[in-house]
N, C-alpha and C positions, 0 to 999 in steps of 0.2 A: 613498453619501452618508449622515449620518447622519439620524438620526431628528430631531436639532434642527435641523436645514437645511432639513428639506422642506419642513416651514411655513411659514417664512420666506420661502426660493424664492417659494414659492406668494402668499405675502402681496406678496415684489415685486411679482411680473410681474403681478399682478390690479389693482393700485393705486399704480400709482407716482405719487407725490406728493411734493412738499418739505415739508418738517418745518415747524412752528408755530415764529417762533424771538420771538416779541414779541406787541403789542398787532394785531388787524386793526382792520377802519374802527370795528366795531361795539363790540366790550369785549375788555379785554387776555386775553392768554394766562395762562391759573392755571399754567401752566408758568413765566411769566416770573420770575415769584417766590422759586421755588422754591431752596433755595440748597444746595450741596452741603453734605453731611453727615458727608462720609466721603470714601475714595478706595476704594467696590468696582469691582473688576475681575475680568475674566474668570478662572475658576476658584477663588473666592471660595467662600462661603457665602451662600447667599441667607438675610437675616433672612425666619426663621419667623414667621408672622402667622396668628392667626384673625379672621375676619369675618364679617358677616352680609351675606350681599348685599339689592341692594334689593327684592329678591322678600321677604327675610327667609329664606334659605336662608342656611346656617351654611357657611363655605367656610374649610378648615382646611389650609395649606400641608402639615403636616408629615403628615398624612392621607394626602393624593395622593403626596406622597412614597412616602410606607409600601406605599402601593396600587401602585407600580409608573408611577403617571403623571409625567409630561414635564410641566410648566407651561410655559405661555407668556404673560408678565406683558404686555398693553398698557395702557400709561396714557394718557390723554384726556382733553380737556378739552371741555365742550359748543361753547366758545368757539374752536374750533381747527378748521378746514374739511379741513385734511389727518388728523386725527383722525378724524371723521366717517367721512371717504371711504373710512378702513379696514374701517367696521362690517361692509358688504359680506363684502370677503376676509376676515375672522375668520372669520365665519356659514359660509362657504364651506370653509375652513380645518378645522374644528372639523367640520364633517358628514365632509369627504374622509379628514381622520387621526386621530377619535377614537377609530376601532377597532385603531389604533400606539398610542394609551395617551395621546394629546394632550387638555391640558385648558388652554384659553383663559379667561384669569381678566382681566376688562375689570375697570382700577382707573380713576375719575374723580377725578382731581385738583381738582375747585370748591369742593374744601371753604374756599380763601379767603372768598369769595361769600357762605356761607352760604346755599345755596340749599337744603340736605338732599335726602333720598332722594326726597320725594314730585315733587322739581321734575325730578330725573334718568330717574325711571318715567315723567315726563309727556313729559318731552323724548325718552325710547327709542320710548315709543307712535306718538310721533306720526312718527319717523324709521320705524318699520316699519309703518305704517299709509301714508305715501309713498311708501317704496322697495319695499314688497310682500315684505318679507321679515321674519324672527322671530328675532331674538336666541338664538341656543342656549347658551349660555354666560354664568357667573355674571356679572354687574356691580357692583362695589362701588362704595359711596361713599364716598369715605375723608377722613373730614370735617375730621382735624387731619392731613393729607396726613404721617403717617406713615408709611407706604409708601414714598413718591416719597424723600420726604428719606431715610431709612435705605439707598436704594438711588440715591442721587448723583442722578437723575432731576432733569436741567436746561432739555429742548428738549421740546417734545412735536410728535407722538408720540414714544415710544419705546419698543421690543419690548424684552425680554427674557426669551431664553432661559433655561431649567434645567433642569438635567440627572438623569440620577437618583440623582445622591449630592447632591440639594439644592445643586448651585453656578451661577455664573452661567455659559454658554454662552457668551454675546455679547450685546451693547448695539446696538441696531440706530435712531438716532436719522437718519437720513439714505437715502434710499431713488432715489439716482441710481443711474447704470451701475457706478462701481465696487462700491459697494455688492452690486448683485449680481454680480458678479467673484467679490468675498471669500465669499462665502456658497455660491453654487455650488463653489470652492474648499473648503468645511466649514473658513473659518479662522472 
């Protein structure tokens, strides 16, 4: 299997949840918005980005690239309960295959909201100060959701793979049985 499957895998079977596809009871999905950019698809080019995450740590795609690492882009919304549920399996994720060269880059799409980084550091604290667990992996807030939009990003969540020539792997927006079919397959 490849080295972009096993994550994934791993992200299924830890967390399987349906995808955010609209508004819940409480405030809409910063995904709902979101409107296609483009038509990337698998084996594509992933647009290269730097960023600063909300630590204030500088997170440079073409870096990890260069360095030999695998990204795995999740996007999320604070608003989105099957987003959330993933934090878990990333943490999990990222401790089992970061010594395979895996680097989990959490992008948050609220930049609608306008809520900025200090509201996203309050919301992670208090999610792992709950769940008894620590984020290992950078978080961006990507406040003109430049990210989401360059890379078609419609439902949330949504994984995306990349590979080590910087392309897209696979779009993982749905997290039922077939789903992991396809992925345990390495399509």
């Amino acid at each position: 299997m490849r080295l972009e499957a096993v994550p994934v895998v791993a992200l299924l079977l830890l967390a399987p949840a349906p995808p955010c596809r609209g508004a819940d009871t409480q405030a809409p999905s910063a995904g709902s918005y979101i409107l296609p950019a483009g038509q990337l698809r698998r084996g594509d080019l992933v647009p290269r980005f730097q960023a600063v995450d909300i630590y204030g740590v500088e997170v440079d795609l073409e870096k990890l690239l260069r360095a030999g690492k695998h990204p795995l882009l999740a996007f999320w919304s604070m608003y989105c309960k099957s987003c959330i549920d993933k934090f878990d399996a990333m943490t999990t994720i990222q401790t089992r295959y970061a010594s395979q060269g895996l680097v989990v880059i959490s992008i948050n799409t609220d930049g609608e909201y306008r809520r900025g980084p200090q509201m996203v550091r309050d919301f992670i604290a208090d999610y792992e100060r709950r769940r008894g667990v620590k984020a290992n992996f950078p978080i961006l807030y990507d406040e003109r959701n430049w990210v989401a939009q360059a890379m078609n990003v419609e439902i949330l969540p949504t994984i995306v793979t990349v590979d080590e020539a910087g392309r897209v792997g696979n779009f993982y927006q749905s997290f039922g049985k077939t789903m992991r079919q396809d992925v345990a397959a390495g399509q």
